[in-house]
C-alpha positions, -999 to +999 in steps of 0.1 A: +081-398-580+088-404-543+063-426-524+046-405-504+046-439-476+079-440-480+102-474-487+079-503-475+112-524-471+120-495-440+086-496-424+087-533-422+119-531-405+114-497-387+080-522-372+105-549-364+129-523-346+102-510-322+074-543-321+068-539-289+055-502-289+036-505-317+020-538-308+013-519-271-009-489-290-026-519-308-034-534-272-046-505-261-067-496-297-086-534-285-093-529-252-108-490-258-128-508-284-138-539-259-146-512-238-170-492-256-186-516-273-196-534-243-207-499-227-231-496-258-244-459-262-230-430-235-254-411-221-247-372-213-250-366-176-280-344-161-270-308-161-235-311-177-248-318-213-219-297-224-189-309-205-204-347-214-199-332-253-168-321-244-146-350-227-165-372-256-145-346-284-118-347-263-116-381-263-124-388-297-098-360-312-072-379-288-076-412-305-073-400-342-049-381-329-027-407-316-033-427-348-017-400-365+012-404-344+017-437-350+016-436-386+038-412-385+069-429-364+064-460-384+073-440-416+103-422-395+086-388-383+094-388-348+098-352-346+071-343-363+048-368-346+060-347-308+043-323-323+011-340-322+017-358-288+019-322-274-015-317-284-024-346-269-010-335-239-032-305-241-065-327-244-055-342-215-041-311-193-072-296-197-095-323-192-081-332-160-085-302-146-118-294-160-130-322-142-113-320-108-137-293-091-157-267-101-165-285-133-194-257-142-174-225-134-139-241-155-162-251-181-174-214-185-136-201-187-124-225-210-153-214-235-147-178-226-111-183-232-117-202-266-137-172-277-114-146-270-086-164-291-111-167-318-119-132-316-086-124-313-076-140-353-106-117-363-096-089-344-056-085-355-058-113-390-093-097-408-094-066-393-126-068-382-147-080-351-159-114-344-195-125-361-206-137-327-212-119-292-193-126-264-207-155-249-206-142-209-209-109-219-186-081-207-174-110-179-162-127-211-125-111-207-122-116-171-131-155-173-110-163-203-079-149-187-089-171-154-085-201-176-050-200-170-019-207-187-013-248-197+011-249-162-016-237-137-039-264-153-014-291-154-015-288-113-047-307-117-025-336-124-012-360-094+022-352-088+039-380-108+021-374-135+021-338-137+060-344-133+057-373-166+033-351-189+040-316-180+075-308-166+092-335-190+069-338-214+054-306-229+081-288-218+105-308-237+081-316-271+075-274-272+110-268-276+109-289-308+074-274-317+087-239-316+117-251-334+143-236-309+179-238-306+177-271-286+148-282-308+164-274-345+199-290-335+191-320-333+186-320-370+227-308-376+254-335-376+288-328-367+310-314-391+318-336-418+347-335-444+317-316-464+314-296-435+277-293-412+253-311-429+214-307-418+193-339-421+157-340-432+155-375-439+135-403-420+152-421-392+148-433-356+148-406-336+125-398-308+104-432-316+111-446-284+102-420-262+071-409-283+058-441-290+058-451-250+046-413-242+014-410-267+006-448-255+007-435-217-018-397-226-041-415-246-047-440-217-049-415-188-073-396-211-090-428-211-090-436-178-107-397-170-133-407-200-140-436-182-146-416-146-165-393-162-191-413-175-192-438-149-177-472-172-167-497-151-132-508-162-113-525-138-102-555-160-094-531-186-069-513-163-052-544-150-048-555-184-028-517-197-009-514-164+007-550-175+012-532-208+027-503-193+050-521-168+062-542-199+071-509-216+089-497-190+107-527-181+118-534-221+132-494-214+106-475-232+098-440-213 
């Protein structure tokens, strides 16, 4: 029977290969940790009980989430783990721009939007309506479709980072996601005396740039946690910016 962790000779070498990256994600693990632990217990903020609940999920399904990842390019999953990092990307799309203005008002469409594709799998997968009302009532429709699509949101982003997350990004780990053309070539070798061959095996691919990227969301998503709820973290900062400018400079993305 296979080991379902694969060889443990390969992960200790696929570790060795990419050190840096995964040391980096264990940097930033600390300091989140440091962090919180010397915050001590968050307190939701007067009259936005909700969003408080929210960028706390958020935050929360972003680190498992980037564990996930992790563990998943040190076994040789890169292309699988994108698919995770584009959820990620989501968390962190919408959080910014529930939080740049209007905080209430975006807060009601994302719920209103939430609902309707709830509604929607109960609607067109069971055949039957949703057990819940609608929770704005007949405005329900019109502020789930003002939500937007992932690109309106993604505006919220400063430019550079819109341009790092979005328009490079997402755009690039959907394509492998929806398993396009572009997306499912990259799993065909040339032809070989045997003729095309299509690989399913683990391997290196993608580590570099998915490693660096999930490493980069998480802590932006950090950095907005942080805003939110009013932690000081200056000396946490300093200390990932020197992690991220050694990323870069060692070539990661």
């Amino acid at each position: 029977m296979l080991d379902p962790l694969g060889d443990p000779a390969e992960r200790i070498e696929r570790y060795r290969r990419f050190e840096r990256l995964f040391r980096a994600h264990d940097v930033l693990g600390k300091v989140i940790n440091r962090v919180l632990d010397e915050r001590g217990e968050l307190q939701l903020r007067d009259g936005e009980e909700d969003i408080s609940q929210f960028i706390a999920a958020a935050f929360g399904k972003a680190c498992k989430t980037t564990q996930a990842i992790v563990r998943l390019c040190l076994l040789g999953y890169g292309e699988d783990a994108v698919v995770l990092l584009r959820t990620n990307l989501n968390v962190l799309i919408d959080a910014a721009y529930l939080l740049a203005e209007d905080r209430a008002d975006r807060f009601k469409k994302f719920l209103a939007h939430s609902y309707e594709e709830r509604a929607k799998m109960f609607r067109e997968g069971y055949a039957e309506p949703p057990p819940w009302p609608p929770p704005f009532g007949d405005e329900t429709k019109r502020l789930a479709k003002a939500w937007g699509s992932i690109k309106d949101r993604a505006s919220a982003l400063p430019e550079g980072l819109r341009l790092l997350h979005y328009s490079q990004g997402y755009r690039l780990y959907s394509a492998i996601e929806h398993s396009d053309a572009w997306g499912l070539s990259d799993y065909l070798t040339p032809p070989q005396e045997s003729g095309w061959v299509a690989g399913s095996e683990e391997g290196d691919r993608h580590l570099d740039l998915v490693l660096a990227h999930a490493w980069r969301v998480l802590a932006d998503l950090f950095s907005l946690f942080c805003q939110y709820f009013d932690i000081e973290r200056s000396a946490a900062f300093a200390e990932l910016n020197r992690v991220w400018q050694d990323i870069g400079n060692e070539g990661g993305s």
